[in-house]
Every structure is written in structure tokens, then in C-alpha cells.
PDB file of N, CA, C and O in Angstrom:
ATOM      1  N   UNK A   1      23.331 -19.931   3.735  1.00  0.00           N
ATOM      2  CA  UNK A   1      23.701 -19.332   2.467  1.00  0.00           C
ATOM      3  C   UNK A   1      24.315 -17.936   2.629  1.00  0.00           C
ATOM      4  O   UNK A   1      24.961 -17.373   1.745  1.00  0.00           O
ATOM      5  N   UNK A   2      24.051 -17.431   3.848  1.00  0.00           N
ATOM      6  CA  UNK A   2      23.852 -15.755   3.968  1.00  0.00           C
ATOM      7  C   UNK A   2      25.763 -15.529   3.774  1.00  0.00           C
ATOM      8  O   UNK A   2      26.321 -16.567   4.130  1.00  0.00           O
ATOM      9  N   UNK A   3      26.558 -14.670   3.407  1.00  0.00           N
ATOM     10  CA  UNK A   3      28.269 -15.088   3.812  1.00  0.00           C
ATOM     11  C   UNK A   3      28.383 -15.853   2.313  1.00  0.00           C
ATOM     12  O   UNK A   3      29.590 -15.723   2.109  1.00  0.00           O
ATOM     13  N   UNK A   4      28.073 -16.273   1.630  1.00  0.00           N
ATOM     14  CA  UNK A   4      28.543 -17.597   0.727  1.00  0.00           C
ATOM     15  C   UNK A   4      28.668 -16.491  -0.460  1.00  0.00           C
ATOM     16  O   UNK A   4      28.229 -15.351  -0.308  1.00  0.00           O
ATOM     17  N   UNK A   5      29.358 -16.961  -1.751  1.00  0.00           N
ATOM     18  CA  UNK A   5      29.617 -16.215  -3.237  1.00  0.00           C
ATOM     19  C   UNK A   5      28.462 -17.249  -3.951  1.00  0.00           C
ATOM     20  O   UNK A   5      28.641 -18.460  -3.827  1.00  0.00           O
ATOM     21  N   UNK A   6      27.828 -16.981  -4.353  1.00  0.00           N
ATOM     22  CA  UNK A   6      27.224 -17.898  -5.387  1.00  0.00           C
ATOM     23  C   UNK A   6      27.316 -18.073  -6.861  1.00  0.00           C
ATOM     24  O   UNK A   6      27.222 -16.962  -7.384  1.00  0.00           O
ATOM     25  N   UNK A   7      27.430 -18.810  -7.550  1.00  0.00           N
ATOM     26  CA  UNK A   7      28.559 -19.052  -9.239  1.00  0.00           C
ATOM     27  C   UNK A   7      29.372 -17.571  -9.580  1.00  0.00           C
ATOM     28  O   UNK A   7      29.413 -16.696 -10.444  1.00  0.00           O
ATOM     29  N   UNK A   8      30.135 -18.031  -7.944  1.00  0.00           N
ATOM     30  CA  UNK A   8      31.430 -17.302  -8.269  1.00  0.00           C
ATOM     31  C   UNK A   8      31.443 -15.713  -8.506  1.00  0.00           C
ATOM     32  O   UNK A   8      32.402 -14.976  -8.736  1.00  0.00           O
ATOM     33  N   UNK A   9      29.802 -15.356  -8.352  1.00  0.00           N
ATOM     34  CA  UNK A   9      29.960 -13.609  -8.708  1.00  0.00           C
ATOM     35  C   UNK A   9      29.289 -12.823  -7.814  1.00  0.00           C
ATOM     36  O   UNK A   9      29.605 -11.642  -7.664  1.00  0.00           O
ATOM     37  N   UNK A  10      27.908 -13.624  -6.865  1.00  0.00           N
ATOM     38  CA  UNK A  10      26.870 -13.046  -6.036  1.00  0.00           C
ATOM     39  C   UNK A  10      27.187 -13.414  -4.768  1.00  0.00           C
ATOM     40  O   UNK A  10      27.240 -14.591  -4.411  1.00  0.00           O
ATOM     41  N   UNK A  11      27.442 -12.304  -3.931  1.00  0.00           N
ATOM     42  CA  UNK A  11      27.689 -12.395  -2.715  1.00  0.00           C
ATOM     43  C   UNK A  11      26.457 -12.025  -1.641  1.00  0.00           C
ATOM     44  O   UNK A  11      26.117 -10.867  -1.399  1.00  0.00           O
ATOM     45  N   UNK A  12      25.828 -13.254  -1.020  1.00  0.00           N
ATOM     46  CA  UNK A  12      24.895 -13.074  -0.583  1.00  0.00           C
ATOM     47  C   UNK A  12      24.942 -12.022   0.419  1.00  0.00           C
ATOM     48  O   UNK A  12      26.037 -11.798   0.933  1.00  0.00           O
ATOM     49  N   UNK A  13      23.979 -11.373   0.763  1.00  0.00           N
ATOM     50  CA  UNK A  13      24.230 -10.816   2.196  1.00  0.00           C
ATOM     51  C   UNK A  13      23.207 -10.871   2.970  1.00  0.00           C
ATOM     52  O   UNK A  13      23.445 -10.878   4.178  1.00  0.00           O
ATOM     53  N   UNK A  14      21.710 -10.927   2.496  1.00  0.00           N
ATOM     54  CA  UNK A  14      21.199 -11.495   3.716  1.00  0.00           C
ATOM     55  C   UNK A  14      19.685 -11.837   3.076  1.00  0.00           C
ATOM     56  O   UNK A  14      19.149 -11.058   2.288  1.00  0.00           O
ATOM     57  N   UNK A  15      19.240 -12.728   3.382  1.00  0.00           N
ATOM     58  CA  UNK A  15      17.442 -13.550   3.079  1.00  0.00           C
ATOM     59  C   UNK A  15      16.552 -12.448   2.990  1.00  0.00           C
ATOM     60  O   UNK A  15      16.940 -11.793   3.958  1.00  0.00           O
ATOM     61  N   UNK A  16      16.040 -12.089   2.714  1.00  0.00           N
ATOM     62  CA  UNK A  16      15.104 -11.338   2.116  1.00  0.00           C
ATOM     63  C   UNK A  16      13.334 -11.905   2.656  1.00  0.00           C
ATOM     64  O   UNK A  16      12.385 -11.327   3.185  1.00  0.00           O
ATOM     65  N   UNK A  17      13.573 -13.224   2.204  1.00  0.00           N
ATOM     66  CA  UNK A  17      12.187 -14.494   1.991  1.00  0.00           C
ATOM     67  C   UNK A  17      12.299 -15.601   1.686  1.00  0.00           C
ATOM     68  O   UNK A  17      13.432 -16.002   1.418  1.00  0.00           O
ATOM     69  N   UNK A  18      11.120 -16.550   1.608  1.00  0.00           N
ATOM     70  CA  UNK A  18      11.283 -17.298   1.425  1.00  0.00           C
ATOM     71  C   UNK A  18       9.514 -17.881   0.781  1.00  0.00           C
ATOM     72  O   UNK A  18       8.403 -17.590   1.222  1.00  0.00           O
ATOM     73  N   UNK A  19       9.838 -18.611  -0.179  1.00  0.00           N
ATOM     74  CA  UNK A  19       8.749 -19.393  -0.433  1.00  0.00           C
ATOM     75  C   UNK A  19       9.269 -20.691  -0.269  1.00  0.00           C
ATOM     76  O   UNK A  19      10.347 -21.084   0.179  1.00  0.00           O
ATOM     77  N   UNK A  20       7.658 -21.650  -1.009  1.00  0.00           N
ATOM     78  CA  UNK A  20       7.502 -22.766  -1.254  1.00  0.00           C
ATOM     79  C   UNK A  20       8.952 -23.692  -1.450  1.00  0.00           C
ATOM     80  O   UNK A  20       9.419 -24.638  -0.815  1.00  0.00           O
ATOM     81  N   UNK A  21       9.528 -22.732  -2.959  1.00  0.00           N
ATOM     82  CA  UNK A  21      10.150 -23.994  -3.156  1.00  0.00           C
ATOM     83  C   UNK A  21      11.616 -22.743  -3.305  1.00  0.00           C
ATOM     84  O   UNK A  21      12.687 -23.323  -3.120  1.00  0.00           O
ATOM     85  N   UNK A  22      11.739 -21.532  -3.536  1.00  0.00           N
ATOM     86  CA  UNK A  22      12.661 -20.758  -3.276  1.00  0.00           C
ATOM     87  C   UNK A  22      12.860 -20.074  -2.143  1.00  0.00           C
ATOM     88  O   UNK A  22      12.073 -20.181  -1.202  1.00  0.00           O
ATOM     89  N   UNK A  23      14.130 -19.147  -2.093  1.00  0.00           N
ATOM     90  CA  UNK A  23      14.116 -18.412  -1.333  1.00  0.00           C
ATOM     91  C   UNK A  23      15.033 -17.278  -1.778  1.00  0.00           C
ATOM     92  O   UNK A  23      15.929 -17.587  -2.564  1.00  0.00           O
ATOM     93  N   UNK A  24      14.931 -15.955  -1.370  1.00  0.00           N
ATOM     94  CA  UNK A  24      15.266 -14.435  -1.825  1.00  0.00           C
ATOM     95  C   UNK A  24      15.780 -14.072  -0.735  1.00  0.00           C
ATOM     96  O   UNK A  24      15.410 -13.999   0.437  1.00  0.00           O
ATOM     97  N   UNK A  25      17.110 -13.761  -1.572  1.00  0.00           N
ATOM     98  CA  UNK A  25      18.332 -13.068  -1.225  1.00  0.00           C
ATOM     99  C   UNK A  25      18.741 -11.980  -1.825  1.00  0.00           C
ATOM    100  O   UNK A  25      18.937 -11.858  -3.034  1.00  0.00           O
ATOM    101  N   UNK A  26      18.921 -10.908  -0.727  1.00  0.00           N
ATOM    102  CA  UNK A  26      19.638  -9.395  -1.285  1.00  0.00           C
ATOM    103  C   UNK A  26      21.231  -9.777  -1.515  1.00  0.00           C
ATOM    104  O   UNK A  26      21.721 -10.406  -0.578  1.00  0.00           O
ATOM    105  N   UNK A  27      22.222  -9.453  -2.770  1.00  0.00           N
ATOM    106  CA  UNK A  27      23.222 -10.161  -2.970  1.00  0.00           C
ATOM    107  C   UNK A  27      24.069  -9.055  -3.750  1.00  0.00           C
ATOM    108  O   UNK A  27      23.364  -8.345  -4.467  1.00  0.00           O
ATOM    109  N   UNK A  28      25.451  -8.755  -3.762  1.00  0.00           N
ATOM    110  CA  UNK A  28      26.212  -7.939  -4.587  1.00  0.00           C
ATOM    111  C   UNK A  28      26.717  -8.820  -5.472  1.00  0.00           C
ATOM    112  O   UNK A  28      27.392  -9.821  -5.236  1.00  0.00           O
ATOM    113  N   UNK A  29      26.322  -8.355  -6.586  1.00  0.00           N
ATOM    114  CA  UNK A  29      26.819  -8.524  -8.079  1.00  0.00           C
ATOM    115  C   UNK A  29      28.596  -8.151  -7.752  1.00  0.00           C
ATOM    116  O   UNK A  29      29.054  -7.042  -7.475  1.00  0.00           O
ATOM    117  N   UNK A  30      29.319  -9.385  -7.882  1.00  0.00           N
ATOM    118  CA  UNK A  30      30.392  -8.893  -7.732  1.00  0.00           C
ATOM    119  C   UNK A  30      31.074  -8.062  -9.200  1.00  0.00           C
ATOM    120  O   UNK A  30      31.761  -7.049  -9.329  1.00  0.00           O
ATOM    121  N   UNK A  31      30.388  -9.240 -10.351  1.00  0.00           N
ATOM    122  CA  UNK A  31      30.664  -8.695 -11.444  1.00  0.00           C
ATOM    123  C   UNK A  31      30.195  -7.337 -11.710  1.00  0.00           C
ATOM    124  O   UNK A  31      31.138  -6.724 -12.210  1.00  0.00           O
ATOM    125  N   UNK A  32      29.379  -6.743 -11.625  1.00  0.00           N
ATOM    126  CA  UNK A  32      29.020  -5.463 -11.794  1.00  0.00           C
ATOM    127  C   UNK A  32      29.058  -3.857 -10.708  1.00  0.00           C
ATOM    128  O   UNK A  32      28.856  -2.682 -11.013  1.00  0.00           O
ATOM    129  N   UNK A  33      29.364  -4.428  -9.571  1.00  0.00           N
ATOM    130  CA  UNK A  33      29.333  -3.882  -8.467  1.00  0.00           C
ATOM    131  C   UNK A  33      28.186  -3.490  -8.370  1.00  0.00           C
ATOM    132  O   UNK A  33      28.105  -2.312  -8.719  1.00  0.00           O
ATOM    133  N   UNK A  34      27.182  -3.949  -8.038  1.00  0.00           N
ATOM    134  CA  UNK A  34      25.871  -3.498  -7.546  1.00  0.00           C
ATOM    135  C   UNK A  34      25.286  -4.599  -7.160  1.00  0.00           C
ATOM    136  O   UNK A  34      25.619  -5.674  -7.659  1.00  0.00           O
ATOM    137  N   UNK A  35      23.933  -4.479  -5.829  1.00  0.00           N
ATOM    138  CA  UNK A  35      22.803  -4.777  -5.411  1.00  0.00           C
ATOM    139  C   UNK A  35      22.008  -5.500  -6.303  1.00  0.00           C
ATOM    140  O   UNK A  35      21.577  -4.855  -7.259  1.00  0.00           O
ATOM    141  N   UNK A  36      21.707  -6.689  -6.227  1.00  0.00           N
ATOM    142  CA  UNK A  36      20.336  -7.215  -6.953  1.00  0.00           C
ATOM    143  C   UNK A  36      19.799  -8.455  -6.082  1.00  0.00           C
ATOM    144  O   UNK A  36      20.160  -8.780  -4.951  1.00  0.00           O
ATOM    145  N   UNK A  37      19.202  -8.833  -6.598  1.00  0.00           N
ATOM    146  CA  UNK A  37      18.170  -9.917  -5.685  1.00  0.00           C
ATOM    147  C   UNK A  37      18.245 -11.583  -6.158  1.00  0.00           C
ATOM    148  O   UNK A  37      17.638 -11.821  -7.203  1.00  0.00           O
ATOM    149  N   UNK A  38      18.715 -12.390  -5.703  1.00  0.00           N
ATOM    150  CA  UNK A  38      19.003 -13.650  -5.981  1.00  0.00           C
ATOM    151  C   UNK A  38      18.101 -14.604  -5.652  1.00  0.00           C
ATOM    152  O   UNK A  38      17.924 -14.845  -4.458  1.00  0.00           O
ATOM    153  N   UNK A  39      17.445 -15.244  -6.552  1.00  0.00           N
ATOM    154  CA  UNK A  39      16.844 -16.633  -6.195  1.00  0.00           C
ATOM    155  C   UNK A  39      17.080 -17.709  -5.862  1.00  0.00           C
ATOM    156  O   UNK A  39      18.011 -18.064  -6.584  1.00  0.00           O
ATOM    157  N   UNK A  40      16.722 -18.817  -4.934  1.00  0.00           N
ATOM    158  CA  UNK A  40      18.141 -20.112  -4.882  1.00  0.00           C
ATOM    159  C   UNK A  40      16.675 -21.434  -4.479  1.00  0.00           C
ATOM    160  O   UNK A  40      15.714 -21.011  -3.837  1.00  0.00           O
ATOM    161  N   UNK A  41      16.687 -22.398  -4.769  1.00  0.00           N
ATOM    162  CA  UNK A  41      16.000 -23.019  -4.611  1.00  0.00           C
ATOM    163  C   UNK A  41      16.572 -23.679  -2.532  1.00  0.00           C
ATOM    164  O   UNK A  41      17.649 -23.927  -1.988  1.00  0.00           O
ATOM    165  N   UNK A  42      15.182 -23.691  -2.111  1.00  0.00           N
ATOM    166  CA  UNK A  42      15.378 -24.125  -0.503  1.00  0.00           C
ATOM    167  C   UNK A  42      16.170 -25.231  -0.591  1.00  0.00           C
ATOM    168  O   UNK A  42      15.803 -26.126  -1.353  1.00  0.00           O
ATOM    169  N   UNK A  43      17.446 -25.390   0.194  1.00  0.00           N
ATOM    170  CA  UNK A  43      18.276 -26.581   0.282  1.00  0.00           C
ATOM    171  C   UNK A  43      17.484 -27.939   0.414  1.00  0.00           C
ATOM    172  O   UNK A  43      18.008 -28.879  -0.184  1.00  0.00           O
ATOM    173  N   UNK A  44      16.402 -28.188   1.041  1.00  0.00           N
ATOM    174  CA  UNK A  44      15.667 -29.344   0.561  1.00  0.00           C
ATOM    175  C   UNK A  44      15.131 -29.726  -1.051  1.00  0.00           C
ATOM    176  O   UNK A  44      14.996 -30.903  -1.386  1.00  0.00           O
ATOM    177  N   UNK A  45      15.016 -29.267  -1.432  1.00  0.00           N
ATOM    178  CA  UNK A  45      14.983 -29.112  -3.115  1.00  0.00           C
ATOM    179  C   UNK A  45      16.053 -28.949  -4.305  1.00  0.00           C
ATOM    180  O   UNK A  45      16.133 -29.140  -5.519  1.00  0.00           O
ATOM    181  N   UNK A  46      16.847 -28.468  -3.198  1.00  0.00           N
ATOM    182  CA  UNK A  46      18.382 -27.895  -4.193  1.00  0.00           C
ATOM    183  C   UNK A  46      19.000 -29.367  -5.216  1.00  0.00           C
ATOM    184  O   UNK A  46      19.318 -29.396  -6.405  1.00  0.00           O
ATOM    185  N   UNK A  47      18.989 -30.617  -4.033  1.00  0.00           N
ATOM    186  CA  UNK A  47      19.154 -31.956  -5.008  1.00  0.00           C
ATOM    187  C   UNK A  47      18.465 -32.549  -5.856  1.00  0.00           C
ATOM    188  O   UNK A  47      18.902 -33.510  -6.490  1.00  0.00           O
ATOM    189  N   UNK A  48      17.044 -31.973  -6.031  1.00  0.00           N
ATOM    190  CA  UNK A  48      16.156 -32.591  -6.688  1.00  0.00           C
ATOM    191  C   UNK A  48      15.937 -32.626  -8.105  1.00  0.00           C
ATOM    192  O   UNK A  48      14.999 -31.964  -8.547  1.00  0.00           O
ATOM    193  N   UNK A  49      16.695 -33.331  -8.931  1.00  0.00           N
ATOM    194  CA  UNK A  49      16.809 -32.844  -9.990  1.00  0.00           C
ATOM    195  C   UNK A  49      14.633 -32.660 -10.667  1.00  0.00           C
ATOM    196  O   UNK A  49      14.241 -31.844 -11.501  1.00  0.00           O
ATOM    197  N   UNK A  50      14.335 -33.011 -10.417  1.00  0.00           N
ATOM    198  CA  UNK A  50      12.605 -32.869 -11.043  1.00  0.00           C
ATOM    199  C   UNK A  50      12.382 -31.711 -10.651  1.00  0.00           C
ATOM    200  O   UNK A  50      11.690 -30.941 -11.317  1.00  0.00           O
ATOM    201  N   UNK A  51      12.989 -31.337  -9.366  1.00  0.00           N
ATOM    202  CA  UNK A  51      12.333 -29.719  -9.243  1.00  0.00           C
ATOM    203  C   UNK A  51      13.357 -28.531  -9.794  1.00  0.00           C
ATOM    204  O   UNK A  51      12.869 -27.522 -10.304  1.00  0.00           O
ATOM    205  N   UNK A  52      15.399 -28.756  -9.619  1.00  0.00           N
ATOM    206  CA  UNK A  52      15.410 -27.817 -10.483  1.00  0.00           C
ATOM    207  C   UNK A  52      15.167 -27.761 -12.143  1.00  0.00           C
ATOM    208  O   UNK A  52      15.046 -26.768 -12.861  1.00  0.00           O
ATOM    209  N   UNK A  53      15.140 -29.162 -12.488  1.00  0.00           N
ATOM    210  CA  UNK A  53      14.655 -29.070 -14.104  1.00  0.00           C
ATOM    211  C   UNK A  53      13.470 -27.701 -14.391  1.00  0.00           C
ATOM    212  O   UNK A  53      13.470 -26.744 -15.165  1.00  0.00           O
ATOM    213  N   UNK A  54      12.709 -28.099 -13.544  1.00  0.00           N
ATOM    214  CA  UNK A  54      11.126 -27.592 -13.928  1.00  0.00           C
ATOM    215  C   UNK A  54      11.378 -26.125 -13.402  1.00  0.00           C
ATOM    216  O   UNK A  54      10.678 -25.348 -14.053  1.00  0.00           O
ATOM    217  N   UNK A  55      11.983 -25.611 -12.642  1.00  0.00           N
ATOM    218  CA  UNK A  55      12.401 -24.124 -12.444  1.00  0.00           C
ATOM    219  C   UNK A  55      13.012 -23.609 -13.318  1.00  0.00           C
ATOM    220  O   UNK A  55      12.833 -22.434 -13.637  1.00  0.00           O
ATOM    221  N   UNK A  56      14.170 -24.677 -14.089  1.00  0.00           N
ATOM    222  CA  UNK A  56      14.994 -24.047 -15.378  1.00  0.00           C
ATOM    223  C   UNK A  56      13.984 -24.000 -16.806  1.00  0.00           C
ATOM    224  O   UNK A  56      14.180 -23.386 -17.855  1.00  0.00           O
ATOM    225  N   UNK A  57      12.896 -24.850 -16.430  1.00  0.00           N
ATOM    226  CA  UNK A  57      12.284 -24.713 -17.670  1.00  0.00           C
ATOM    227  C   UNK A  57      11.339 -23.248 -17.474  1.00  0.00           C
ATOM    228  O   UNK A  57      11.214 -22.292 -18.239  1.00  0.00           O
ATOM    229  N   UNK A  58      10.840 -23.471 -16.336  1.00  0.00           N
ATOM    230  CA  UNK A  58       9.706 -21.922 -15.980  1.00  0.00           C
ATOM    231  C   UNK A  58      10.764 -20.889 -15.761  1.00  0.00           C
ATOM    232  O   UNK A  58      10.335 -19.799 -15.383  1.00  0.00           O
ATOM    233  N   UNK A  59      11.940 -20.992 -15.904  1.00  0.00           N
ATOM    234  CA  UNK A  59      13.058 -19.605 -15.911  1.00  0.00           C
ATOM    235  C   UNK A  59      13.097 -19.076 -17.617  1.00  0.00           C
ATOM    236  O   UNK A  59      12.965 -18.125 -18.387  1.00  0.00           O
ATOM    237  N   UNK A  60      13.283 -20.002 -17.529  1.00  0.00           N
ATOM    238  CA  UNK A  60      13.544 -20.086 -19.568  1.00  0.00           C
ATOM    239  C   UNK A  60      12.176 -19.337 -20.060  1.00  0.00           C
ATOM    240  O   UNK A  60      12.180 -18.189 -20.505  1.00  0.00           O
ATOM    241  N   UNK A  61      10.773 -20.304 -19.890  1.00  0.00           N
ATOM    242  CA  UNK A  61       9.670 -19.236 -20.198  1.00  0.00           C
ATOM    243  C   UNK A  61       9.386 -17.619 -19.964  1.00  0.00           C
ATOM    244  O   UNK A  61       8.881 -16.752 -20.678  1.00  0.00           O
ATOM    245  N   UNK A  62       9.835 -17.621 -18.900  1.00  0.00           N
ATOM    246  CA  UNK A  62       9.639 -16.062 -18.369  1.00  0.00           C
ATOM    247  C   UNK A  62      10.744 -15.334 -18.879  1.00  0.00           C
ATOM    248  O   UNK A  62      10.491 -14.130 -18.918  1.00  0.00           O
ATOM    249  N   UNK A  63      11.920 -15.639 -19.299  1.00  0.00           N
ATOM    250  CA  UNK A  63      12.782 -14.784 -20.042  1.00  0.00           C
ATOM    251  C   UNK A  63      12.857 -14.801 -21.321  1.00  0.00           C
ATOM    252  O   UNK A  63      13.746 -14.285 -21.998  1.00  0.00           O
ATOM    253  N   UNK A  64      11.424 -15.715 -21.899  1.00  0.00           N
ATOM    254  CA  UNK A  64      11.138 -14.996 -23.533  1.00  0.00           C
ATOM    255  C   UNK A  64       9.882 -14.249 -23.314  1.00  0.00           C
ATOM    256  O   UNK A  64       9.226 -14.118 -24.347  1.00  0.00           O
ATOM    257  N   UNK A  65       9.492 -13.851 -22.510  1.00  0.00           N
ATOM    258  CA  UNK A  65       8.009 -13.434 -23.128  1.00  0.00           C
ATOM    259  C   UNK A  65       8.499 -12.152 -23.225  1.00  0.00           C
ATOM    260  O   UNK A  65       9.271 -11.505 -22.518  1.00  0.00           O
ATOM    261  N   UNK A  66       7.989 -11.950 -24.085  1.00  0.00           N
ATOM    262  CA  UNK A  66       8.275 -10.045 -24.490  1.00  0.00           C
ATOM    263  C   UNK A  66       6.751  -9.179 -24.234  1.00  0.00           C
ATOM    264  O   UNK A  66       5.609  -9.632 -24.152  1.00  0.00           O
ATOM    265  N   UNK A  67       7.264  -7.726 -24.147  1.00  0.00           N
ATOM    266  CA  UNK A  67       5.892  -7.023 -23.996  1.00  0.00           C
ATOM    267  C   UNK A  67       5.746  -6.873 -25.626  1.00  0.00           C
ATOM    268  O   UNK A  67       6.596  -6.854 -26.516  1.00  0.00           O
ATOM    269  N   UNK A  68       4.255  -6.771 -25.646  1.00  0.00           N
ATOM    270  CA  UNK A  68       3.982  -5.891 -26.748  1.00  0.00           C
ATOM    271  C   UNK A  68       4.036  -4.793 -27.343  1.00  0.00           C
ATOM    272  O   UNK A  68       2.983  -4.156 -27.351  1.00  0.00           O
ATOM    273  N   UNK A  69       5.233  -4.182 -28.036  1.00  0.00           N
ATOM    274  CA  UNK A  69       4.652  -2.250 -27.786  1.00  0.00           C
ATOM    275  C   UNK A  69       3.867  -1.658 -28.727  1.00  0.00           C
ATOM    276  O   UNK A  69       3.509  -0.489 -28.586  1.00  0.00           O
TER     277      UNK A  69
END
């Protein structure tokens, strides 16, 4: 992955980590010009549609929960 653009805007540059079923990448925002951190599911999983469903659904949860203020 390390070298690759990913949807066309994140330019990986190098692994970071790795879990279970992801793995973390330090990556330039091409669109923005800056540093951020990319998630990608491990190429054994990447075809699986049951596992990325269920990541897009636990992505989706975690980007509504709001804090309380």
C-alpha cells in the first residue's frame, strides 16, 4: 500500500500499524496539503464484503455520537 494514492487524494507514506482487521497509515491529504492518518482494512479482508459492510456501519456510528456540552 505504502507509494499508492488512495480515493484519489491520500498518499500513503508509510504503516504506522496494524490490527486485527485494519491497518494505519501516516498519509498526505493531497486535498488539503497536510498529514493525517488513514485506515484501510488488511488486504485479506479488503474483499469481504461482511466485513467491510460492518466497518461502514461501526464508521457511521462513531461519526454521530456527539459529546455532551
Amino acid at each position: 500500500f505504502v507509494n499508492r494514492v488512495f480515493g484519489g487524494r491520500y498518499e500513503l507514506l508509510e504503516m504506522l500499524g496494524e490490527g486485527p482487521l485494519l491497518g494505519a497509515f501516516r498519509a498526505r491529504d493531497r486535498a488539503q496539503n497536510r498529514i493525517v492518518t488513514v485506515k484501510l482494512p488488511r488486504p485479506v479482508f479488503a474483499s469481504n464484503s461482511t466485513v467491510t459492510e460492518a466497518l461502514r456501519t461501526g464508521l457511521g456510528q462513531v461519526i454521530a455520537l456527539t459529546h455532551p456540552s
